[in-house]
C-alpha positions as CSV (number, residue, x, y, z in Angstrom):
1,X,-0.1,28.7,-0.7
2,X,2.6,26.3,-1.0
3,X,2.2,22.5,0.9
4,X,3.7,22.5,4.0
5,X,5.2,18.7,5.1
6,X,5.5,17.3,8.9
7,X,9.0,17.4,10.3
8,X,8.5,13.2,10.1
9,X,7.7,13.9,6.4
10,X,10.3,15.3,5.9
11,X,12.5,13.3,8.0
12,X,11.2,10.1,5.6
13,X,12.2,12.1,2.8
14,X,15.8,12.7,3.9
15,X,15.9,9.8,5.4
16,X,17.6,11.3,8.5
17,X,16.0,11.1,12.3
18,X,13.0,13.8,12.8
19,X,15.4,15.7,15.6
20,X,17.8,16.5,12.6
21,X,15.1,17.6,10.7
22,X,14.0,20.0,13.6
23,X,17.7,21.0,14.6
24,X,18.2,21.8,10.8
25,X,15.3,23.3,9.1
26,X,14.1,25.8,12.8
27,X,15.9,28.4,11.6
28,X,15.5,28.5,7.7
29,X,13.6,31.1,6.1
30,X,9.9,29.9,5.2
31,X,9.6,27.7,8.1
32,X,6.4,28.1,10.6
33,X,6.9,27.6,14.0
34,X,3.9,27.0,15.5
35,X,5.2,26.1,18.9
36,X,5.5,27.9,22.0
37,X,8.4,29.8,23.2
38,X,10.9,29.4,26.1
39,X,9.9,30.8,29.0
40,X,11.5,31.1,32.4
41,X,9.6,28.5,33.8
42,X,8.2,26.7,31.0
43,X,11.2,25.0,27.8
44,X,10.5,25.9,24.3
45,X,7.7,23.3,22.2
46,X,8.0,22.9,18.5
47,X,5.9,22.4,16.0
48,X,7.5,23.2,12.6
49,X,5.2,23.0,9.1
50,X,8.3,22.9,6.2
51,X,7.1,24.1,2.7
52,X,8.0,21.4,0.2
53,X,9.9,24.1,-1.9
54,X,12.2,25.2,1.3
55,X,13.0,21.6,1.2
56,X,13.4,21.0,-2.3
57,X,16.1,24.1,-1.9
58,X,17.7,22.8,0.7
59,X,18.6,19.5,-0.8
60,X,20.0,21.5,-3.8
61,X,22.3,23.9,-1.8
62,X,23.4,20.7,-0.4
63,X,24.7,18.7,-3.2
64,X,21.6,16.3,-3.6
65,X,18.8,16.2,-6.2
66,X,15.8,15.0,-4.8
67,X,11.8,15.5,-6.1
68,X,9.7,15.5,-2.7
69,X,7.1,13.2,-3.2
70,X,3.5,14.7,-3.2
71,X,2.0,13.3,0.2
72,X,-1.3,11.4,0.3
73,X,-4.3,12.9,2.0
74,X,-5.4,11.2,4.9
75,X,-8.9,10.2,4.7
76,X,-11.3,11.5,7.7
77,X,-11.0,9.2,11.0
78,X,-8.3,6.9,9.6
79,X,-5.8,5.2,12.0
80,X,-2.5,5.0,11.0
81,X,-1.6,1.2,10.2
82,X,1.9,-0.2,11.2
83,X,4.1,-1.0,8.5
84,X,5.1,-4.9,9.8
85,X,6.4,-6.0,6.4
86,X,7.4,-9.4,6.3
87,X,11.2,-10.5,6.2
88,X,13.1,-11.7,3.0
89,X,13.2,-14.9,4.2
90,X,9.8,-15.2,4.9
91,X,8.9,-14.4,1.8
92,X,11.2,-16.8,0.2
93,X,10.1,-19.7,2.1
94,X,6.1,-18.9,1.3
95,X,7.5,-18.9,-2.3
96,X,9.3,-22.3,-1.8
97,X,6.4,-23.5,0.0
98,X,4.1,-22.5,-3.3
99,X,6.1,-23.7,-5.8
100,X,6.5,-27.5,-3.9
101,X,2.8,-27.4,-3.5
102,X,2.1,-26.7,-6.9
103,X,4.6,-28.7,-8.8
104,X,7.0,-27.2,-11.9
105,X,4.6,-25.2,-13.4
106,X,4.2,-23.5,-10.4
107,X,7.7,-23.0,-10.2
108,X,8.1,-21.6,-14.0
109,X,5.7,-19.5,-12.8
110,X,7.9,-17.8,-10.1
111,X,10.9,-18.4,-12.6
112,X,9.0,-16.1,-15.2
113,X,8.1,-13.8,-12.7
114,X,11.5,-13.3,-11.1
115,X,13.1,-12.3,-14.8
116,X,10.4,-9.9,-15.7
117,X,11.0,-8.4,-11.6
118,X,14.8,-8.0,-12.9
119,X,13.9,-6.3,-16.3
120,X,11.4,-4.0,-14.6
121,X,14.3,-2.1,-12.9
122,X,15.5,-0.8,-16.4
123,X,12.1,0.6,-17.2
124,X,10.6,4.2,-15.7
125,X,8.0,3.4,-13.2
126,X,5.6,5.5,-15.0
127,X,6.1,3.3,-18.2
128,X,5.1,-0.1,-16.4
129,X,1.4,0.2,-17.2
130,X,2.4,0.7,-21.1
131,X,4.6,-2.6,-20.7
132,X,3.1,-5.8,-22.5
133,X,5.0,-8.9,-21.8
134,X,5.5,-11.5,-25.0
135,X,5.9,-15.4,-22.9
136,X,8.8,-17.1,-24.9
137,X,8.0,-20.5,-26.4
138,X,9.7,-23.1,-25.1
139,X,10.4,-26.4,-26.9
């Protein structure tokens, strides 16, 4: 049987809002409904399950070319954590703040890492573990 994503998977996927998701993907062939329907008295509930190759098709008809990631497993009884990244800036300032405390080597240090960041975006992520990194000499 083929995985079936959320409608907030694959609203993350798309990057589009989970109602677009819904409003788009309710009618397509594959899709399960496992919602209620409309009733006089009582308005139509939703609960779609998308297959990831429904999805993958979609995006092609559509002029994209997307892979859909596989999606993680949830462990038993975990919570869902809030993704509160911290801002650019505060991660600038906790770099400056480093580097001060630490002197020049310290900053060398985030010197060479910044480069090897900038090189890393010409290299497959699945070829970063094979990388080894030569330190140049200086005089």
């Amino acid at each position: 049987m083929a995985e079936l994503l959320t409608v907030e998977q694959v609203a993350a996927i798309l990057q589009v809002s989970p109602d677009t998701v819904t409003r788009r993907f309710a009618k397509v062939k594959g899709v399960v409904d496992l919602g209620s329907p409309e009733t006089p008295r009582k308005r139509r509930y939703r609960v779609l399950r998308i297959p990831r190759v429904v999805v993958e098709r979609y995006v092609l008809e559509h002029g994209g070319r997307i892979t859909v990631p596989d999606v993680p497993a949830k462990p038993a009884g975990s919570k869902r954590v809030p993704k509160d990244l911290p801002h650019e800036d505060d991660l600038i300032r906790d770099l400056a703040l480093v580097a001060s405390q630490h002197g020049p080597d310290a900053q060398k240090t985030l010197d060479r890492i910044a480069r090897r960041a900038r090189l890393l975006k010409f290299v497959p992520k699945d070829q970063w573990s094979d990388l080894v990194w030569f330190d140049e000499e200086e005089e």
